[in-house]
C-alpha positions in Angstrom: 0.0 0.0 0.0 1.6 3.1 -1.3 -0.9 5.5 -1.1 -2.4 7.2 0.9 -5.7 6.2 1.2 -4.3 2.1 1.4 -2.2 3.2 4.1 -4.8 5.1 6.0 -7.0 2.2 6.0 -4.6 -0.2 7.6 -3.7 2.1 10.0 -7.5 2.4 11.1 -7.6 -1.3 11.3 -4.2 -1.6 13.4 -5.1 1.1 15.8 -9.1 -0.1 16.1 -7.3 -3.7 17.0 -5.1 -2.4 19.1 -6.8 0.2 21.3 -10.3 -1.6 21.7 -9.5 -5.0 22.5 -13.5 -6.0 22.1 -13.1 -5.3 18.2 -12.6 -8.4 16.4 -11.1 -7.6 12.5 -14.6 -9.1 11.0 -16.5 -7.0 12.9 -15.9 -3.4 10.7 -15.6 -3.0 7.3 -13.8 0.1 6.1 -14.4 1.2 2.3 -12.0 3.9 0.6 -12.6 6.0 -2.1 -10.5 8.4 -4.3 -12.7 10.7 -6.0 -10.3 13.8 -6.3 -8.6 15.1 -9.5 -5.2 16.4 -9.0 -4.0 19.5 -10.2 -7.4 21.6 -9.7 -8.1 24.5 -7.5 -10.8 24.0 -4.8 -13.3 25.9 -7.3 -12.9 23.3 -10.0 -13.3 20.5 -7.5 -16.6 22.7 -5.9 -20.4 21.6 -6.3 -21.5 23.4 -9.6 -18.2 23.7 -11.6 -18.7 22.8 -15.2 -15.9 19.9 -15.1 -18.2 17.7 -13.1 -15.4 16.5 -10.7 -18.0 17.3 -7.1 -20.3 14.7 -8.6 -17.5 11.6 -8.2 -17.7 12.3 -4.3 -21.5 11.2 -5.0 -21.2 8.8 -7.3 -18.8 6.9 -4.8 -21.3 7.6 -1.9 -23.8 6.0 -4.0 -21.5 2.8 -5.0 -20.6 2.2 -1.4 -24.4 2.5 -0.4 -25.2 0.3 -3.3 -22.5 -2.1 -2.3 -23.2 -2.1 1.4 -26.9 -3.1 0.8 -25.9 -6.0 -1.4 -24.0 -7.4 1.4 -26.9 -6.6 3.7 -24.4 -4.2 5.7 -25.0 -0.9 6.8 -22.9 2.2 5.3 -22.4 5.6 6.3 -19.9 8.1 4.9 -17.6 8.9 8.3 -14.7 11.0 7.4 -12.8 12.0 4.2 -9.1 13.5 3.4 -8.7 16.6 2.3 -4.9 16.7 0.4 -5.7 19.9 -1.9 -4.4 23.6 -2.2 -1.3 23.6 -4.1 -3.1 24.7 -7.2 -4.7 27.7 -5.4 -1.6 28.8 -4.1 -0.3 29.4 -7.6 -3.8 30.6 -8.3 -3.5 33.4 -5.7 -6.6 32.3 -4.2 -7.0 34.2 -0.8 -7.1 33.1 2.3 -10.6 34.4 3.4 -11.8 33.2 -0.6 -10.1 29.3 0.4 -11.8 29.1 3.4 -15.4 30.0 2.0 -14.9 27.9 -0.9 -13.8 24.7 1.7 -16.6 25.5 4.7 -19.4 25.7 1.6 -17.8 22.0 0.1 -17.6 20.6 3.3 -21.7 21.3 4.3 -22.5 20.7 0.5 -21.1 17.0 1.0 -23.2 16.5 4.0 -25.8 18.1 2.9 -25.7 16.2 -0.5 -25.0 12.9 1.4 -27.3 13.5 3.6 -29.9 13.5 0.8 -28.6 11.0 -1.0 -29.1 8.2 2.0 -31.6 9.6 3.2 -30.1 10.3 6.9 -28.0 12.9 8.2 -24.6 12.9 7.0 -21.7 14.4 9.2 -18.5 13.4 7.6 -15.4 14.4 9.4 -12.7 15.4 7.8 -8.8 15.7 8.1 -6.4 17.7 6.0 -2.5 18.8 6.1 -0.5 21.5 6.0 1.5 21.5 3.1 5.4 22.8 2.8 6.0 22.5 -1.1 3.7 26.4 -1.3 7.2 27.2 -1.3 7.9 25.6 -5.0 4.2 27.3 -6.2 5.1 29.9 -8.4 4.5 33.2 -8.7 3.0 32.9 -5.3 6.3 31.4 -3.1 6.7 34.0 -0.5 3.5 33.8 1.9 2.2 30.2 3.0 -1.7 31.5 2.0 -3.3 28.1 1.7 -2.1 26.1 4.8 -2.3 28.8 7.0 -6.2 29.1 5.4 -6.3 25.3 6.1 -5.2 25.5 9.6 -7.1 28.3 10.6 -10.2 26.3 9.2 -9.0 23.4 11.2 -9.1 25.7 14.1 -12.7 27.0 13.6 -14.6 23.9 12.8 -15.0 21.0 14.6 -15.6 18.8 11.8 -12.2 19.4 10.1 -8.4 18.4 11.6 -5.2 19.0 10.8 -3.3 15.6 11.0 0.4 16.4 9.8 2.6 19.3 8.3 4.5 18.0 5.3 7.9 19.4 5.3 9.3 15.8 7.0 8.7 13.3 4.3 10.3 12.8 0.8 9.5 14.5 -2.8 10.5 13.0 -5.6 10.1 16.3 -7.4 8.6 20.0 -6.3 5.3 18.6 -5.0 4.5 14.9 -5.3 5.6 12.8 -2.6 7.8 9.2 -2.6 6.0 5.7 -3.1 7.1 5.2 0.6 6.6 9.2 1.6 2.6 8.9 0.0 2.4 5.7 2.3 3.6 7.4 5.5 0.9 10.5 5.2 -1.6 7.6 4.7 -0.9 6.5 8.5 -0.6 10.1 10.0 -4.0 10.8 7.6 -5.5 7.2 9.1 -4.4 8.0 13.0 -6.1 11.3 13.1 -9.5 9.5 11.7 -9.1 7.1 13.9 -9.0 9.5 16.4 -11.7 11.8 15.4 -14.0 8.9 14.3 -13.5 6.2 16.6 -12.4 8.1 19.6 -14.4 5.9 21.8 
């Protein structure tokens, strides 16, 4: 597992194992999705944009409903990552613009979900704090998209800040390692695990 999202699941698993010794492995079935698009700002990836990509955060809820009910299980859409802003910080997007644009994605998703299942929908979600803003040209001075993220983190409850960036491996300006991409998929899996299954 050298991504992220394989990573992250495992590490769920491990810590659920670990730290709640009445969890047996069959009794939790975790399903990942990757629905993002890389290279986007957050206003190409937002509910209404003309590319479409908002509607693939759906689609998968909808798959893993779909799936879930085949298998007579239940399914509810718990947390999601949040490993975007490179693209607006070459953009110039502002902080106070970033933050709108993520709070307004964030309750769309719910809200969306939410419709979609038929239930309220409360996803929590976890994000970085990138350190390759410094390699987004023209805009390399000013950190204006993690410090967006982190103050986000800091005003909702529903978003954490699992990691900064700066201590794993690049193998160029922006894109992590095989074995970098599988480390942020454990720090991005612990702080789910924490915020999901705290108890």
């Amino acid at each position: 597992h050298e991504t992220p999202m394989g990573r992250a699941l495992d590490c769920i698993y491990e810590r659920l194992l670990d730290e709640h010794p009445g969890i047996q492995a069959s009794d939790l079935m975790l399903l990942g999705s990757v629905p993002g698009q890389g290279g986007k700002t957050i206003a190409q990836l937002s509910k209404g944009h003309a590319l479409g990509y908002y509607d693939r955060i759906l689609a998968d809820i909808q798959y893993g409903y779909a799936l879930a009910q085949a298998q007579g299980k239940t399914y509810e859409p718990v947390a999601a990552f949040w490993i975007q802003g490179e693209s607006d910080q070459s953009a110039g997007t502002t902080k106070a613009g970033y933050k709108t644009a993520l709070a307004t994605l964030i309750d769309n998703v719910n809200a969306d979900a939410g419709a979609l299942l038929g239930c309220p929908v409360a996803v929590k979600w976890v994000t970085y704090m990138f350190n390759s803003w410094v390699n987004r040209f023209p805009n390399t001075t000013y950190p204006t998209i993690p410090l967006a993220l982190q103050e986000l983190a800091q005003e909702r409850a529903d978003l954490f800040m699992a990691c900064p960036m700066y201590q794993f491996e690049y193998s160029d300006t922006s894109h992590l390692t095989g074995r970098s991409s599988k480390a942020l998929g454990a720090d991005l899996g612990l702080a789910i695990k924490r915020a999901v299954f705290a108890e």
